[in-house]
N, CA, C and O of each residue as an XYZ file, in Angstrom:
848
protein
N       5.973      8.801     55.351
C       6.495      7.683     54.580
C       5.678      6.436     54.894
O       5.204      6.230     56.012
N       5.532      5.592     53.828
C       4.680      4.519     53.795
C       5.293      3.496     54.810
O       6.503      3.617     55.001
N       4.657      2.541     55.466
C       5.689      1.161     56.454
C       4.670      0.443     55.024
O       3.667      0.603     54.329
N       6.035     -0.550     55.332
C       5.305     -2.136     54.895
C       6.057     -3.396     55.254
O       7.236     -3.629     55.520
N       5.020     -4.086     55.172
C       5.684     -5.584     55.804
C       7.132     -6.132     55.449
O       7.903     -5.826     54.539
N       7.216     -6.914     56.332
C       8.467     -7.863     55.709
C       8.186     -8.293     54.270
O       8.850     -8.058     53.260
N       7.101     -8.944     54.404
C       6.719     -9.525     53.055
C       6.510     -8.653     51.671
O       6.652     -9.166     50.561
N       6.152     -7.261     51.877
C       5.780     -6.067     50.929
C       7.169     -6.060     50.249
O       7.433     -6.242     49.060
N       8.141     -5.757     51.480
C       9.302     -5.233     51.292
C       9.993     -6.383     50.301
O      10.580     -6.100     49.256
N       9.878     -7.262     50.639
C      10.824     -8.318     50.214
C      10.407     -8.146     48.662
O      11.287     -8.080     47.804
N       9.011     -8.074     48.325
C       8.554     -8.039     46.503
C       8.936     -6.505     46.393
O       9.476     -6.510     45.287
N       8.982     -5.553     46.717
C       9.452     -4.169     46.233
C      11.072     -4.506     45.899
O      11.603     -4.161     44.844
N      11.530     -4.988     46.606
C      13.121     -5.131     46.613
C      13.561     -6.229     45.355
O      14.612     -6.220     44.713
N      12.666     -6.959     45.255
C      12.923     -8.004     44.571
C      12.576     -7.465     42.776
O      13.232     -7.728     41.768
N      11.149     -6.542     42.937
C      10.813     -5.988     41.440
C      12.297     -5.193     41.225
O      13.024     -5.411     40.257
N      12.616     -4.213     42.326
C      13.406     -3.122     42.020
C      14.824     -4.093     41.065
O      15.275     -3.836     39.949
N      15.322     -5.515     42.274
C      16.701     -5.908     41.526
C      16.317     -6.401     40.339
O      17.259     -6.549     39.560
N      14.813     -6.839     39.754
C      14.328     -7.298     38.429
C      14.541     -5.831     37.398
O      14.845     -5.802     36.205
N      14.289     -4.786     38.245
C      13.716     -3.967     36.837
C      15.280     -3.043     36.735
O      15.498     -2.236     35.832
N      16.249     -3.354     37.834
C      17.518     -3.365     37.257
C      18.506     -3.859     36.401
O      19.463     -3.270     35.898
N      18.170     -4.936     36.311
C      18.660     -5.888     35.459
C      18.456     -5.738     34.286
O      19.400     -5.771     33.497
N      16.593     -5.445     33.682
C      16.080     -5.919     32.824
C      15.324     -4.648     32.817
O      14.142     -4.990     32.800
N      15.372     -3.805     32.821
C      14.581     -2.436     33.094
C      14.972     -1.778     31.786
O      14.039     -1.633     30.996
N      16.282     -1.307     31.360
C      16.859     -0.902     29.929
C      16.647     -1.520     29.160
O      16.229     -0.809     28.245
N      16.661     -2.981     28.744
C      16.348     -3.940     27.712
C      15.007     -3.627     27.309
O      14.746     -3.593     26.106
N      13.946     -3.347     28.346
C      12.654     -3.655     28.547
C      11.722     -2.249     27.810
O      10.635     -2.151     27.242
N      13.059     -1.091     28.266
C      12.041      0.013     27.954
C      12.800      0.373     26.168
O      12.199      1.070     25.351
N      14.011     -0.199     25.918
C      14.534     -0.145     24.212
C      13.811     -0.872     23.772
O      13.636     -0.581     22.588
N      13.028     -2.039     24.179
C      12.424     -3.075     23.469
C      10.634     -2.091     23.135
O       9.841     -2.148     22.195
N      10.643     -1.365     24.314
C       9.363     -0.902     24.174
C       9.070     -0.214     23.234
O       8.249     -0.445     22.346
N      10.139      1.215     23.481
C      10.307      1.833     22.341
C      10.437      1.745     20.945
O       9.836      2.378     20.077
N      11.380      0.795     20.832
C      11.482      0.171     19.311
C      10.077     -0.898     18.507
O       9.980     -1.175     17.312
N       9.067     -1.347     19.726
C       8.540     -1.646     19.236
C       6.864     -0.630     18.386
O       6.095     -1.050     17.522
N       6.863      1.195     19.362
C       6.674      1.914     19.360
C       6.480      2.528     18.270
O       5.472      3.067     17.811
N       7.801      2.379     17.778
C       8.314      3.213     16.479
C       8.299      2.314     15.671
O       8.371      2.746     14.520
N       8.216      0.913     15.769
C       7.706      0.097     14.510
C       6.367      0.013     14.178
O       6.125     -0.295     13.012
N       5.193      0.267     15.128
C       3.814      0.613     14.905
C       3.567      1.687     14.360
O       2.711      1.829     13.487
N       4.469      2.797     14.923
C       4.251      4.142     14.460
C       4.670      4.174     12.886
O       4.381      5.123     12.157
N       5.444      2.928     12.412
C       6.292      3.136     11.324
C       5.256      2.436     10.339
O       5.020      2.851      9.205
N       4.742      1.457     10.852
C       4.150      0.595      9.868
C       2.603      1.666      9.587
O       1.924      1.655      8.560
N       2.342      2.574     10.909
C       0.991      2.793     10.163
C       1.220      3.764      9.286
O       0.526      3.758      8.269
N       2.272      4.862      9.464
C       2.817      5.863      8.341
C       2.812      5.222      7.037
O       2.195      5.658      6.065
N       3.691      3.919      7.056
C       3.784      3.158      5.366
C       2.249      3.232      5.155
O       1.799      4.133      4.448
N       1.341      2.235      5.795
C       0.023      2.299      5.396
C      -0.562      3.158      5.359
O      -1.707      2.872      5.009
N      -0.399      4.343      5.569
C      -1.098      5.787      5.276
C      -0.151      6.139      4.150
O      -0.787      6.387      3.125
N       1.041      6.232      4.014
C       1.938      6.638      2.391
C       1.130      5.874      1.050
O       0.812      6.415     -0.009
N       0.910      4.431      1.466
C       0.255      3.518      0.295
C      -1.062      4.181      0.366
O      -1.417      4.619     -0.729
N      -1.739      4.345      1.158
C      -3.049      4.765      1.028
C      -3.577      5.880      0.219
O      -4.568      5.952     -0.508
N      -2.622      6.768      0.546
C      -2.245      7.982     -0.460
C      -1.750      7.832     -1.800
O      -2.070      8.526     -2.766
N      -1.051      6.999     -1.783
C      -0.422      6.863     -3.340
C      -1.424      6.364     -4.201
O      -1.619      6.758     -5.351
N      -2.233      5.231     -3.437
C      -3.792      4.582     -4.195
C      -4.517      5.731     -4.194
O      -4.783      5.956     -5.374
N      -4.802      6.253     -3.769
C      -5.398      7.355     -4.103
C      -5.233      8.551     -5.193
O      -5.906      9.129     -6.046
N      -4.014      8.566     -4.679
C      -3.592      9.517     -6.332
C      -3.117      9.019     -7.615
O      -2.679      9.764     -8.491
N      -3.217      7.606     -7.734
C      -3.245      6.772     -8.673
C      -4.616      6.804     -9.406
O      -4.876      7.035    -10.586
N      -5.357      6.521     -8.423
C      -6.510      6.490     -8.336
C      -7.368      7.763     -9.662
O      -7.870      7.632    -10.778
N      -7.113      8.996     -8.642
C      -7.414     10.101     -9.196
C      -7.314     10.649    -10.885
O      -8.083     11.242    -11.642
N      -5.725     10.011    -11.002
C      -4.842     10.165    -12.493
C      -5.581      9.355    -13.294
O      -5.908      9.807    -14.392
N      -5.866      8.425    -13.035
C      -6.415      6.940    -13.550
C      -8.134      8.092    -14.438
O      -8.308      8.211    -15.651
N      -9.060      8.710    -13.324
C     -10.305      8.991    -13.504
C      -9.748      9.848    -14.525
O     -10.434      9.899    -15.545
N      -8.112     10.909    -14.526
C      -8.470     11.518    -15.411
C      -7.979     11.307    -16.960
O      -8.234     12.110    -17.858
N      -7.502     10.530    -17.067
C      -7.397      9.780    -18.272
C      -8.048      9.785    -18.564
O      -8.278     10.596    -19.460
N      -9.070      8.867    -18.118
C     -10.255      8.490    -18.339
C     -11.229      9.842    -19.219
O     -11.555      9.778    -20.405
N     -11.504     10.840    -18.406
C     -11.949     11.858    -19.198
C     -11.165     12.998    -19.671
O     -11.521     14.173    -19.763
N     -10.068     12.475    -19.948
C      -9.273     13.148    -21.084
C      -9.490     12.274    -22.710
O      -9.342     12.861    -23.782
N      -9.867     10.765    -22.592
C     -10.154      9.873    -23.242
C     -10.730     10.331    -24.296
O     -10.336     10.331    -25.462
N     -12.523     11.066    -23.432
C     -13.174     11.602    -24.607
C     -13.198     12.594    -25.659
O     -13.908     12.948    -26.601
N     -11.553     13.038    -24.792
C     -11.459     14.412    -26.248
C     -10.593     13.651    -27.536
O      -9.809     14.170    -28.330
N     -10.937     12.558    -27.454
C      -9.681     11.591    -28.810
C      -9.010     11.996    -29.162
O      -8.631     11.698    -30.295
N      -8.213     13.262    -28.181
C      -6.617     14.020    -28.567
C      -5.433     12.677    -27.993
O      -5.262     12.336    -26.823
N      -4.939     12.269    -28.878
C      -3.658     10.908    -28.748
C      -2.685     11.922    -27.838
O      -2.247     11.384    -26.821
N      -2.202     13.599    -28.102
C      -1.549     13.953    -27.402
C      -1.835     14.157    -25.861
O      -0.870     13.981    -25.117
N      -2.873     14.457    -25.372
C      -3.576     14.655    -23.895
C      -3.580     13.673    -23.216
O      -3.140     13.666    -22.066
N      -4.222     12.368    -23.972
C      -4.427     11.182    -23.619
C      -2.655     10.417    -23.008
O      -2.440      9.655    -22.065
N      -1.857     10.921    -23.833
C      -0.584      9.864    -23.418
C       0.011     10.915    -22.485
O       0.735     10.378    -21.646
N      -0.070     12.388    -22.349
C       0.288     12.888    -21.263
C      -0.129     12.786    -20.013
O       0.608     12.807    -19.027
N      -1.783     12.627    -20.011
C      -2.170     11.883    -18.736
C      -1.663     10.662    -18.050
O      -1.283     10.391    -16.911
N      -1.839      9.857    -19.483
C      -1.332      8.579    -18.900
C       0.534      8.265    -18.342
O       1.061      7.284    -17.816
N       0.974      9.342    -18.686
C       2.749      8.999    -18.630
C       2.440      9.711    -17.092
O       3.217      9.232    -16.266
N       1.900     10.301    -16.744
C       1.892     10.616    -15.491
C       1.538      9.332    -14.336
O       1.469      9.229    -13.111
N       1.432      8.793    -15.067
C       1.045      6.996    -14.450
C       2.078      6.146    -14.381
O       2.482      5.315    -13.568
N       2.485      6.648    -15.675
C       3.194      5.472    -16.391
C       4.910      5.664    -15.530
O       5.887      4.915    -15.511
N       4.665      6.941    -14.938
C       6.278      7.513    -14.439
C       6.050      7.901    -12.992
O       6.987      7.804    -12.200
N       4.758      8.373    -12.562
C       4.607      8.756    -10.999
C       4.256      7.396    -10.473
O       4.884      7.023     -9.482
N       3.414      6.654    -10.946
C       2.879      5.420    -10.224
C       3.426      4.159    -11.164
O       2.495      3.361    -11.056
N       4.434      3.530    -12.038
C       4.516      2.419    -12.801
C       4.343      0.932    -11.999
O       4.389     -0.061    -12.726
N       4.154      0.726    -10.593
C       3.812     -0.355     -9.638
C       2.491     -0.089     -9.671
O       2.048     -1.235     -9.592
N       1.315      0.797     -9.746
C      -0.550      0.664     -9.919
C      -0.602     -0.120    -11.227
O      -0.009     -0.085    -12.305
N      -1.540     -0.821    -10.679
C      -2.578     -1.169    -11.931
C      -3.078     -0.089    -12.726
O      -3.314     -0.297    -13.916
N      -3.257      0.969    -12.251
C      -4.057      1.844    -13.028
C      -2.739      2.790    -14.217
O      -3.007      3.484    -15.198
N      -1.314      2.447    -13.618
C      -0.825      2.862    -14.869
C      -0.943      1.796    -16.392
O      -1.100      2.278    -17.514
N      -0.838      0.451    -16.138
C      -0.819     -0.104    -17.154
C      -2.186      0.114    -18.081
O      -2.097      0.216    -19.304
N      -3.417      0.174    -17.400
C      -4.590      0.065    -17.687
C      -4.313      1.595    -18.974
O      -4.655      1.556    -20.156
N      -3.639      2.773    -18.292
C      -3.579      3.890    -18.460
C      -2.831      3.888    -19.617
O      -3.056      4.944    -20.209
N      -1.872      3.043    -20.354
C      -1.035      2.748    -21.054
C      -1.544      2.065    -22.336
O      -1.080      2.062    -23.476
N      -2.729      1.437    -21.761
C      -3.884      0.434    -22.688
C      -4.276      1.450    -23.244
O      -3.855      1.592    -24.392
N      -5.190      2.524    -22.709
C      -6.087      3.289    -23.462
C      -5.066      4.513    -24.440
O      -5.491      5.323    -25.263
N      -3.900      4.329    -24.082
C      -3.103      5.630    -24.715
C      -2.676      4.945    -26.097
O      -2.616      5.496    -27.196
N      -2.358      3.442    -25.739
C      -1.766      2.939    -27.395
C      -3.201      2.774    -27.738
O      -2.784      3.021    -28.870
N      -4.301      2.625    -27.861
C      -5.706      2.494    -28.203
C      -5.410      3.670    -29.248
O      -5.179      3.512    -30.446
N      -5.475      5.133    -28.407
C      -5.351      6.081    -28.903
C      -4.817      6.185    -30.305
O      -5.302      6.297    -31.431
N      -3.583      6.099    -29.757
C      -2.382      5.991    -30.800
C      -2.606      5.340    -32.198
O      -2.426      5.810    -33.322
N      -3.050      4.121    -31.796
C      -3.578      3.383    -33.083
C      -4.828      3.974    -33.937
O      -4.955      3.792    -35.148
N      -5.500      4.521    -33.332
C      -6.997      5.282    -33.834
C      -6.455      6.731    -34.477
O      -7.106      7.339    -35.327
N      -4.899      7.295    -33.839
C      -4.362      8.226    -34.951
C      -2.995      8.002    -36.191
O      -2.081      8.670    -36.674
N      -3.632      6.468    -36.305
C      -2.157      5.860    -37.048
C      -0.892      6.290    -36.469
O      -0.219      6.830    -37.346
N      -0.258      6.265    -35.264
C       1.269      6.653    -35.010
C       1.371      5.262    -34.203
O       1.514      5.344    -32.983
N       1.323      4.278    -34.667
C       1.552      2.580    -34.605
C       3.448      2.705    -33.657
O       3.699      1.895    -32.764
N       4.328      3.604    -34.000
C       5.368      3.885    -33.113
C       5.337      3.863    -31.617
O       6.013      3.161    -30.865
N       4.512      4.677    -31.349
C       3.915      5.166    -30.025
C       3.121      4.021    -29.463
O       3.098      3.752    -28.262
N       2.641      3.532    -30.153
C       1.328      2.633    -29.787
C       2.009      1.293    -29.383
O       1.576      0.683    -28.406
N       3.225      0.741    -30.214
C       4.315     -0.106    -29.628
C       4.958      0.129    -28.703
O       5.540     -0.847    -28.230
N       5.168      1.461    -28.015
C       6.253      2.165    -26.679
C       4.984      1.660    -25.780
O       4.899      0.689    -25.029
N       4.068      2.621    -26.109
C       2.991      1.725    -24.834
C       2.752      0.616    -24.697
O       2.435      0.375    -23.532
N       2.742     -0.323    -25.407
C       2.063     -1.721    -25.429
C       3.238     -2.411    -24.682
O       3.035     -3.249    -23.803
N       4.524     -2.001    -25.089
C       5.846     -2.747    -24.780
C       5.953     -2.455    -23.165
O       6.560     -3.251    -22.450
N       5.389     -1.376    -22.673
C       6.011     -1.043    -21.258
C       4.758     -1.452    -20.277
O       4.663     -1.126    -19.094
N       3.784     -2.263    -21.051
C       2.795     -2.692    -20.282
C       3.433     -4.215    -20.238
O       3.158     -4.842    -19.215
N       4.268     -4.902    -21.241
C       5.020     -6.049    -20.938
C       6.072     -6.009    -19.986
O       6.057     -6.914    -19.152
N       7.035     -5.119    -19.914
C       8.101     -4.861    -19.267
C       7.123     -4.650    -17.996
O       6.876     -5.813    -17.677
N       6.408     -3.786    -17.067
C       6.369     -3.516    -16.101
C       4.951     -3.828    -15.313
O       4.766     -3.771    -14.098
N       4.208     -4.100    -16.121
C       2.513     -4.904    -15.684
C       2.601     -5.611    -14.739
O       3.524     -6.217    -15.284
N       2.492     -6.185    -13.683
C       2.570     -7.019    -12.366
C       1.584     -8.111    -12.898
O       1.727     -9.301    -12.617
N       0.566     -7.626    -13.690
C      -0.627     -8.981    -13.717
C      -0.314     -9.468    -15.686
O      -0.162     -8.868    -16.750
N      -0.362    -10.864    -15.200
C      -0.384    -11.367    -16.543
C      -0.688    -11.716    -17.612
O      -0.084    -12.213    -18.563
N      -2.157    -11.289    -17.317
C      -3.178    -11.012    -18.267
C      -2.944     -9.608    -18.759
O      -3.502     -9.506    -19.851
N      -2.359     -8.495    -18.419
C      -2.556     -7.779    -19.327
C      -1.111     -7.631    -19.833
O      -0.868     -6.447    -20.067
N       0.163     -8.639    -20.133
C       1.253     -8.780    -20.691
C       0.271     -9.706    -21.702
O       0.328     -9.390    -22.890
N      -0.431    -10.579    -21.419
C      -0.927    -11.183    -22.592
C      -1.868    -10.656    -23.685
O      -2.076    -11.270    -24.731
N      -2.487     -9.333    -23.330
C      -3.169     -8.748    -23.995
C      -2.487     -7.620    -24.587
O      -2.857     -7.227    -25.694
N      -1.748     -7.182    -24.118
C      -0.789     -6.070    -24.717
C      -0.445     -6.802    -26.066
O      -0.892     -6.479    -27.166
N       0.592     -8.046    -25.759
C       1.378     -8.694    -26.784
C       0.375     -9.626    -28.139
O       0.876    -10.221    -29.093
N      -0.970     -9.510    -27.858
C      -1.753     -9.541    -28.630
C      -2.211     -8.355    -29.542
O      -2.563     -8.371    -30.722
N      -2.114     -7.412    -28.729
C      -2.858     -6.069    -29.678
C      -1.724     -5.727    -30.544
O      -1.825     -5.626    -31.767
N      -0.541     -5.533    -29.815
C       1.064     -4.864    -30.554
C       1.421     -6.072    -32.034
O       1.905     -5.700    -33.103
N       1.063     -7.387    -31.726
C       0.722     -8.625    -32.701
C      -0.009     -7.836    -34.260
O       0.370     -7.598    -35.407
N      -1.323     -7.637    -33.379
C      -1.922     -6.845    -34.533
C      -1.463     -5.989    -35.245
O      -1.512     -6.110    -36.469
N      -0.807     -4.726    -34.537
C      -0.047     -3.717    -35.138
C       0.798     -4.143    -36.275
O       0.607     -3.810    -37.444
N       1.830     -4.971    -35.802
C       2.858     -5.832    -36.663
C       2.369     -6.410    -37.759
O       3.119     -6.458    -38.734
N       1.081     -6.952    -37.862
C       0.080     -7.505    -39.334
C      -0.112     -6.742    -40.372
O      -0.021     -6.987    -41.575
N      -0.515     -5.342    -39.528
C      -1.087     -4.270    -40.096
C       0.683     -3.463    -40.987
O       0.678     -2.770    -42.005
N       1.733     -3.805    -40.312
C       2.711     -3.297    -41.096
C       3.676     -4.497    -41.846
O       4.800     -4.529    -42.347
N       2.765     -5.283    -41.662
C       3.416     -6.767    -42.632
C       4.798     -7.442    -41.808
O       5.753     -8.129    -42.172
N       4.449     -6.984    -40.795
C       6.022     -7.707    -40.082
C       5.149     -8.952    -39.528
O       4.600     -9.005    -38.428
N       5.148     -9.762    -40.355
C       4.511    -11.231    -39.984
C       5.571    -12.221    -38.966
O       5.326    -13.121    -38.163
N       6.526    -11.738    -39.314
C       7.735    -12.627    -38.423
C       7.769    -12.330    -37.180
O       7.310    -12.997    -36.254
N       8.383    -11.194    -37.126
C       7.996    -10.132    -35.854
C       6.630    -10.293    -34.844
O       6.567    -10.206    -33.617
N       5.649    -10.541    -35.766
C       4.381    -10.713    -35.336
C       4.589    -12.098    -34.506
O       4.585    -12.126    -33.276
N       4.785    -13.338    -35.397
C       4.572    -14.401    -34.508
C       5.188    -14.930    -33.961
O       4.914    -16.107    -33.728
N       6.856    -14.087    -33.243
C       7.335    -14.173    -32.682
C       6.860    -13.585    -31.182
O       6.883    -14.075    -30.053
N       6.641    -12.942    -31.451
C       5.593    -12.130    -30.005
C       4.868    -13.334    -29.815
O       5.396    -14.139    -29.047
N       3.769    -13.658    -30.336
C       3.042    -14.547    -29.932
C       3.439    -15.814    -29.411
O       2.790    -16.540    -28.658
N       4.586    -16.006    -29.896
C       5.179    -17.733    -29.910
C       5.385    -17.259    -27.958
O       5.606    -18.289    -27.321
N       5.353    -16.271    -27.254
C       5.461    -16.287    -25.628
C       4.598    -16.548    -24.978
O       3.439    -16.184    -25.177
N       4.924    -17.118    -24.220
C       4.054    -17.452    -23.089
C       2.685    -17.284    -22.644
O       2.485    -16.224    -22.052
N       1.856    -17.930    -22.755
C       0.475    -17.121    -22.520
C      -0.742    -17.601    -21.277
O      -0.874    -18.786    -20.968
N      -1.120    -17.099    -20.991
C      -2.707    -17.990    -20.046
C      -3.238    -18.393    -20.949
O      -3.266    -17.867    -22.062
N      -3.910    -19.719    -20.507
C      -4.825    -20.916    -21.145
C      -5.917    -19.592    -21.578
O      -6.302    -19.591    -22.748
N      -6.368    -18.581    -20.742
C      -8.005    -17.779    -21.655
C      -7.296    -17.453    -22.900
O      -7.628    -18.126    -23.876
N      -6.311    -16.482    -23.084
C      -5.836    -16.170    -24.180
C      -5.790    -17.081    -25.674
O      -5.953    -16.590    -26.791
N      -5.509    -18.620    -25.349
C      -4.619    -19.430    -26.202
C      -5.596    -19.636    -27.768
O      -5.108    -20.143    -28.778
N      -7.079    -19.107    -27.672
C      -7.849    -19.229    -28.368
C      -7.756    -17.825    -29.446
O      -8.079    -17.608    -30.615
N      -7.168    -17.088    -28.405
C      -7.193    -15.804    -29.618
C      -5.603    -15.414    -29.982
O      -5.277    -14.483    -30.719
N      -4.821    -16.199    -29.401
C      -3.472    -16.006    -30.163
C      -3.804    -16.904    -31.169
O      -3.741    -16.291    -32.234
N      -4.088    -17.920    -31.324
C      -4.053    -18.973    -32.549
C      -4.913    -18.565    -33.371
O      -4.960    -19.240    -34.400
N      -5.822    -17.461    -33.293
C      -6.563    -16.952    -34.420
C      -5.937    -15.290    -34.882
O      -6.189    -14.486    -35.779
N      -5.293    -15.331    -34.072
C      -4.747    -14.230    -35.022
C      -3.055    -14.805    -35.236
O      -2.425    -14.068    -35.994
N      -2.233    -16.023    -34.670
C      -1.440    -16.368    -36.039
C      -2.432    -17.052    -36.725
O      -1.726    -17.814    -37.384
N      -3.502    -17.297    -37.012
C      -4.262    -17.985    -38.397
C      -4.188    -16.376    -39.210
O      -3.952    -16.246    -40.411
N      -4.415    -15.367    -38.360
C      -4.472    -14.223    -39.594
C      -2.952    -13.578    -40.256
O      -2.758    -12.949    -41.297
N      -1.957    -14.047    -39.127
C      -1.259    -13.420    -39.598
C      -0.471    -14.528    -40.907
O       0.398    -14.173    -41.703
N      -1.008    -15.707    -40.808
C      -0.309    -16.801    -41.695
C      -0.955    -16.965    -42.828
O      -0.578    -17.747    -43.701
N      -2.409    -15.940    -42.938
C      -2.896    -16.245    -44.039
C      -2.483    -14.981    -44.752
O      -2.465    -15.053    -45.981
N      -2.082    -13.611    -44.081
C      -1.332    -12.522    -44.969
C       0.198    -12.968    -45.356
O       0.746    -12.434    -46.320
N       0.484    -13.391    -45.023
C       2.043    -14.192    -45.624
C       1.725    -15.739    -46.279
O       2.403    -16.766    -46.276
N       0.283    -15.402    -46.881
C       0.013    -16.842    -47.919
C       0.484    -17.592    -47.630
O       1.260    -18.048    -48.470
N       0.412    -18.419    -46.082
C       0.699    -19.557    -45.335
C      -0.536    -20.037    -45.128
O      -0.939    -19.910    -43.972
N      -1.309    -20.586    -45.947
C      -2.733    -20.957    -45.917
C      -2.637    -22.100    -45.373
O      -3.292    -22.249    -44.342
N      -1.985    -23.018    -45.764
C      -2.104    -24.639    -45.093
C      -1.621    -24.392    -43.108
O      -2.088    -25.145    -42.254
N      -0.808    -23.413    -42.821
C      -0.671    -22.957    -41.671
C      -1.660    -22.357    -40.805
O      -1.840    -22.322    -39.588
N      -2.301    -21.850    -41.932
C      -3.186    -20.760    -41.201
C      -4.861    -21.754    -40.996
O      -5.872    -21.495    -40.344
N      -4.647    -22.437    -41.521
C      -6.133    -23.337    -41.546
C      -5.162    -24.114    -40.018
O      -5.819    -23.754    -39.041
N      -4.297    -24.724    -39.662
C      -3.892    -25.565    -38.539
C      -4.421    -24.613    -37.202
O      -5.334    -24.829    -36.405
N      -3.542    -23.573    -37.295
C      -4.398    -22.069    -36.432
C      -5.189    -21.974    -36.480
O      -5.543    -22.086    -35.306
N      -6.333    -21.744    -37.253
C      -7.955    -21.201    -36.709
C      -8.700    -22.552    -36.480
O      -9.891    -22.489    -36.175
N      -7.957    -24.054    -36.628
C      -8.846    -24.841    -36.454
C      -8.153    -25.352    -34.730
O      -8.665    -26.226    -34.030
N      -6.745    -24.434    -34.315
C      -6.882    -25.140    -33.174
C      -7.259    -23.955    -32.193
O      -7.344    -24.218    -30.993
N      -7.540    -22.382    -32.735
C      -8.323    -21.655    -32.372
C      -9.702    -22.273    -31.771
O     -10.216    -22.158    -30.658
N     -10.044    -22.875    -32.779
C     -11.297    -23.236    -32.551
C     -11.970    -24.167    -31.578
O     -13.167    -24.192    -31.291
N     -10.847    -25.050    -31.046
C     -10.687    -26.011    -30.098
C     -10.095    -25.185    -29.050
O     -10.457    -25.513    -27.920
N      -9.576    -24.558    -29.092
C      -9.596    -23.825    -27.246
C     -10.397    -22.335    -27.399
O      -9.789    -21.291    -27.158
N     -11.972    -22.337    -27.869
C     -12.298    -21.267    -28.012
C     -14.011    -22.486    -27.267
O     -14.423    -23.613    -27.542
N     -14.365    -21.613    -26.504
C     -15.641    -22.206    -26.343
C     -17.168    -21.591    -27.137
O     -17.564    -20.503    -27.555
N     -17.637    -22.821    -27.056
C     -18.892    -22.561    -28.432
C     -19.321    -21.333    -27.838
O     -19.025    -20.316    -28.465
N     -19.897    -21.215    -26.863
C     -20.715    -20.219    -25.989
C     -20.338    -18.881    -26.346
O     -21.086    -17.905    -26.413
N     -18.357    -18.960    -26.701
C     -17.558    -17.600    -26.822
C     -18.413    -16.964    -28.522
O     -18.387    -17.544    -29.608
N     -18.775    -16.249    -28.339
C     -19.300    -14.840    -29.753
C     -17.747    -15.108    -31.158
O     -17.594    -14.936    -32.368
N     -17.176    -15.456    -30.327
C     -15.506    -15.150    -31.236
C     -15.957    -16.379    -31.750
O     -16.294    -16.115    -32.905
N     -16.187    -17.786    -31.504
C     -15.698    -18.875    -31.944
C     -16.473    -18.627    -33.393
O     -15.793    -18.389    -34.391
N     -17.931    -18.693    -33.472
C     -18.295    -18.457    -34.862
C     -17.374    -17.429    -35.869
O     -17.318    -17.637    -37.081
N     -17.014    -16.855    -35.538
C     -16.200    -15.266    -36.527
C     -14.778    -16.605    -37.164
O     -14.589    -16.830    -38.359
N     -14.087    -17.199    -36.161
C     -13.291    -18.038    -36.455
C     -13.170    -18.938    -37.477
O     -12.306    -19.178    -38.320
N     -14.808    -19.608    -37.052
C     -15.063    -20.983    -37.656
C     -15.482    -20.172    -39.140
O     -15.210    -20.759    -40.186
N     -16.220    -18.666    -39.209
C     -16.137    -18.495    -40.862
C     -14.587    -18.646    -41.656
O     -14.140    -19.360    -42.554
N     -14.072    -17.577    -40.803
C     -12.298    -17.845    -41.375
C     -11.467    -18.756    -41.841
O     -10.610    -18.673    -42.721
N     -11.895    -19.891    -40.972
C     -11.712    -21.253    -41.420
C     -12.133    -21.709    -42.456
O     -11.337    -22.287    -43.197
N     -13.711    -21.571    -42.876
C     -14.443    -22.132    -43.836
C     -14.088    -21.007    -44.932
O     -14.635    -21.102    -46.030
N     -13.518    -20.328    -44.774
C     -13.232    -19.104    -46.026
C     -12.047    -19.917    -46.552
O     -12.142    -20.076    -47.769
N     -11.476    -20.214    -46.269
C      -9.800    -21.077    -46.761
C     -10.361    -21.924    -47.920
O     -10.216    -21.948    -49.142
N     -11.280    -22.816    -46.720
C     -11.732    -23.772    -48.456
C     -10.693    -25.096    -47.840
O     -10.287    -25.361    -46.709
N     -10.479    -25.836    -49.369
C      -9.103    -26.675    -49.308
C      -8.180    -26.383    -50.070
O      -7.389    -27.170    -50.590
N      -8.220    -25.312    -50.176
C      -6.565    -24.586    -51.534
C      -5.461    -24.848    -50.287
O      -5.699    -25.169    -49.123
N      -4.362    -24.633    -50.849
C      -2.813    -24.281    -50.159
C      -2.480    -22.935    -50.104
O      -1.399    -22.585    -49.630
């Protein structure tokens, strides 16, 4: 058996009544903090995985894309749209399926997608681009009201140049010409010269003329 000093003894005796006291607190505190590392890196390995197989679904859309089957294309993508609806890559996935849709006239479908990229999109640029394209749709079936009611929401300043040119289009198919000239000319003022669009505009404009 070991000797030790008065002085040894006195700090052995003294840790021992410390790590009695505070010895259980010390080793639940340890543990729990244990299993919160252990916990947090599991979450970050679960997310890591889920980006990943988001990821994956995303590529195959993508080359399901090129067979321009509208049916393949929205089955890929609902696998996004229902396994992952928090990725970016489902909304994106949702973009190319009403694309689809519209390229096989079923404008129905092409509104379910566009709508659930508003409802559930995290980024707000592509609620603003959705509610632009589905805009279009609505032109194309004469629901002009419908149409610029969508638009009348909320938008980012990039957008504000191409909502006001397409209510200039949709106000000039409901022979709202004196409306539709106010639209493409304030199109034209939040559209920068530099932008390819602003000329296409400024013809539209000059197509009106000064009739009513």
């Amino acid at each position: 058996m070991a000797t030790y000093s008065f002085e040894e003894r006195e700090k052995i005796d003294g840790f021992k009544a410390w790590w009695d006291r505070y010895g259980t607190a010390i080793t639940v505190f340890l543990t729990v903090l244990l299993v919160t590392i252990g916990g947090m890196q599991a979450w970050k390995y679960y997310q890591q995985q889920q980006a990943q197989q988001a990821a994956d679904l995303y590529n195959l859309v993508q080359q399901v894309q090129s067979s321009n089957d509208p049916a393949k294309i929205n089955d890929a993508a609902q696998l996004l749209t229902e396994g992952f609806p928090s990725s970016g890559y489902a909304s994106r996935a949702a973009l190319i399926a009403a694309q689809a849709d519209v390229q096989a006239n079923n404008n129905k479908r092409a509104i379910q997608n566009l709508q659930w990229i508003i409802d559930y999109a995290k980024e707000a640029e592509l609620h603003d681009l959705a509610r632009l394209r589905m805009s279009g749709i609505l032109l194309d079936e004469g629901k002009y009201d419908e149409a610029l009611r969508l638009l009348s929401a909320g938008h980012g300043e990039s957008f504000a140049g191409l909502y006001w040119d397409r209510k200039g289009d949709i106000q000039v198919a409901a022979k709202k010409i004196s409306e539709a000239r106010l639209s493409y000319q304030t199109a034209i003022d939040k559209l920068s010269k530099n932008n390819n669009y602003y000329n296409i505009v400024q013809m539209k404009l000059d197509g009106l003329g000064d009739s009513d």
